[in-house]
C-alpha positions as CSV (number, residue, x, y, z in Angstrom):
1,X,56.2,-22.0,69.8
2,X,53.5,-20.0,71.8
3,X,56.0,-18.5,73.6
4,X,57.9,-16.9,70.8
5,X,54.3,-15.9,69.3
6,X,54.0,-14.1,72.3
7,X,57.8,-12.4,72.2
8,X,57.2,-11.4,68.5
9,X,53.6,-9.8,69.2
10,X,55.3,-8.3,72.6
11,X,57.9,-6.9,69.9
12,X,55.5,-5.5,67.6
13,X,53.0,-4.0,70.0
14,X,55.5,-2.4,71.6
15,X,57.5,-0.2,68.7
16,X,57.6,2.8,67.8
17,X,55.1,2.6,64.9
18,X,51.7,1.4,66.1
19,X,50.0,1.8,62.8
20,X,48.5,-1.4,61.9
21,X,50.4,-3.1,58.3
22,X,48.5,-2.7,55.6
23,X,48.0,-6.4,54.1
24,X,50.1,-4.8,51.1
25,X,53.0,-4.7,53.3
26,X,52.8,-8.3,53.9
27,X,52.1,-9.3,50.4
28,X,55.8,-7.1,49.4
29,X,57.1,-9.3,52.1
30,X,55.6,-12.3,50.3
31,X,56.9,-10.7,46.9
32,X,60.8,-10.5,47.7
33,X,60.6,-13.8,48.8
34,X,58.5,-14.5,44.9
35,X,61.5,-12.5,43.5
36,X,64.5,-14.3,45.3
37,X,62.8,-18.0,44.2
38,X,63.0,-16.6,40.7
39,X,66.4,-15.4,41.0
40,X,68.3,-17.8,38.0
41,X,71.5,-17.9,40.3
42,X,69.5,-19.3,43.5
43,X,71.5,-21.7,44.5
44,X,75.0,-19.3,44.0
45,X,73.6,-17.0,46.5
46,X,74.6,-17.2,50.2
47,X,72.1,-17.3,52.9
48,X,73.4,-14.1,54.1
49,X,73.0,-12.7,50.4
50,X,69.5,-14.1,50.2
51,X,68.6,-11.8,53.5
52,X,70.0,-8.7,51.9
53,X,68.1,-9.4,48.3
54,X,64.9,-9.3,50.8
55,X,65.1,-6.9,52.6
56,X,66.6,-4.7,49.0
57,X,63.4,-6.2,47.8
58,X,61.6,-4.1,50.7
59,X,62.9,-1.2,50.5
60,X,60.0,0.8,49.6
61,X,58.0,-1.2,53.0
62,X,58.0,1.1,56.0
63,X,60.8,-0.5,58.4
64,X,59.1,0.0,61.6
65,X,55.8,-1.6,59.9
66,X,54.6,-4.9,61.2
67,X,55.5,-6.3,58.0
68,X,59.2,-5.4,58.4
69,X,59.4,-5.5,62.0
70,X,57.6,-9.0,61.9
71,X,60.2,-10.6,59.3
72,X,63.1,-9.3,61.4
73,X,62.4,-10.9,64.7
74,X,61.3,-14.0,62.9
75,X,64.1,-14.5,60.8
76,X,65.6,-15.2,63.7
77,X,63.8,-18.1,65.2
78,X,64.6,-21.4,64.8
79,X,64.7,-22.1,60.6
80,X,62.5,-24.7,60.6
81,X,59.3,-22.5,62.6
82,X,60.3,-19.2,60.8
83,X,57.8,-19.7,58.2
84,X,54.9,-20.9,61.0
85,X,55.9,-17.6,62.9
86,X,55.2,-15.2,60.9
87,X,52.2,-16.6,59.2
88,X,50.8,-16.5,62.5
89,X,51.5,-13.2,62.8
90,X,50.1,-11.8,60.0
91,X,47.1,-14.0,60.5
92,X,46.8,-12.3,63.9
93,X,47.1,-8.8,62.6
94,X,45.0,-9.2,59.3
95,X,42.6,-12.2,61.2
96,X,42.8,-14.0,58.0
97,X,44.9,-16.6,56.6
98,X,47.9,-15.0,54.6
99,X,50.1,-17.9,52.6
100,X,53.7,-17.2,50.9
101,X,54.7,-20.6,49.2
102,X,57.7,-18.8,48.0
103,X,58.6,-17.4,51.7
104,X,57.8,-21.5,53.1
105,X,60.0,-22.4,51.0
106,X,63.3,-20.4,51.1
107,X,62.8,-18.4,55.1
108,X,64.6,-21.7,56.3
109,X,67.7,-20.6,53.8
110,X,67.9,-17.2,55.2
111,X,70.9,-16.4,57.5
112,X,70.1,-12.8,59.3
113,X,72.8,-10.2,58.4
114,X,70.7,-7.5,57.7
115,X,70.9,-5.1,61.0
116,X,67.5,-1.9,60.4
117,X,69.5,0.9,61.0
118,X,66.4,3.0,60.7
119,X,64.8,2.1,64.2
């Protein structure tokens, strides 16, 4: 798992944007992830469906911030650490300790379909 900490802080320092997420970007993150485990037809939604309503969701997130970037090269990583991963990012960044229940909860649902055009 340390290992793929590493790729996904390589990833980050290394893009295009630099600027530092603010911890409102993470906490929109958290938020589509709040939204989709609201969503009354959940469980009618395929897991590719469930990565579009995020990242819909997002839109209004910068998508070469950390928070954006982060979720993208998490998502994925094996289901079961996705969660783990990017918790540990954020905590890195913000040197705090940033929770989603929501995003705990449904990242190991989320099959990545979604391809940033914007990078």
């Amino acid at each position: 798992m340390k290992k793929i900490l590493f790729v996904i802080s390589s990833v980050l320092m290394s893009s295009c944007s630099m600027d530092i997420a603010t911890s409102s970007d993470f906490d929109r993150v958290c938020q589509a992830f709040e939204a989709l485990s609201e969503y009354s037809d959940l469980n009618a939604i395929s897991a590719g469906d469930r990565d579009l309503f995020i990242f819909d969701q997002t839109q209004d997130v910068d998508v070469n911030s950390n928070a954006i970037t982060g979720w993208v090269v998490t998502r994925s990583a094996v289901v079961e650490e996705r969660y783990d991963l990017y918790k540990s990012l954020v905590d890195s960044i913000e040197g705090g300790n940033w929770s989603c229940l929501a995003m705990k909860e449904l990242a190991p649902s989320i099959e990545a379909v979604y391809i940033n055009e914007g990078s």
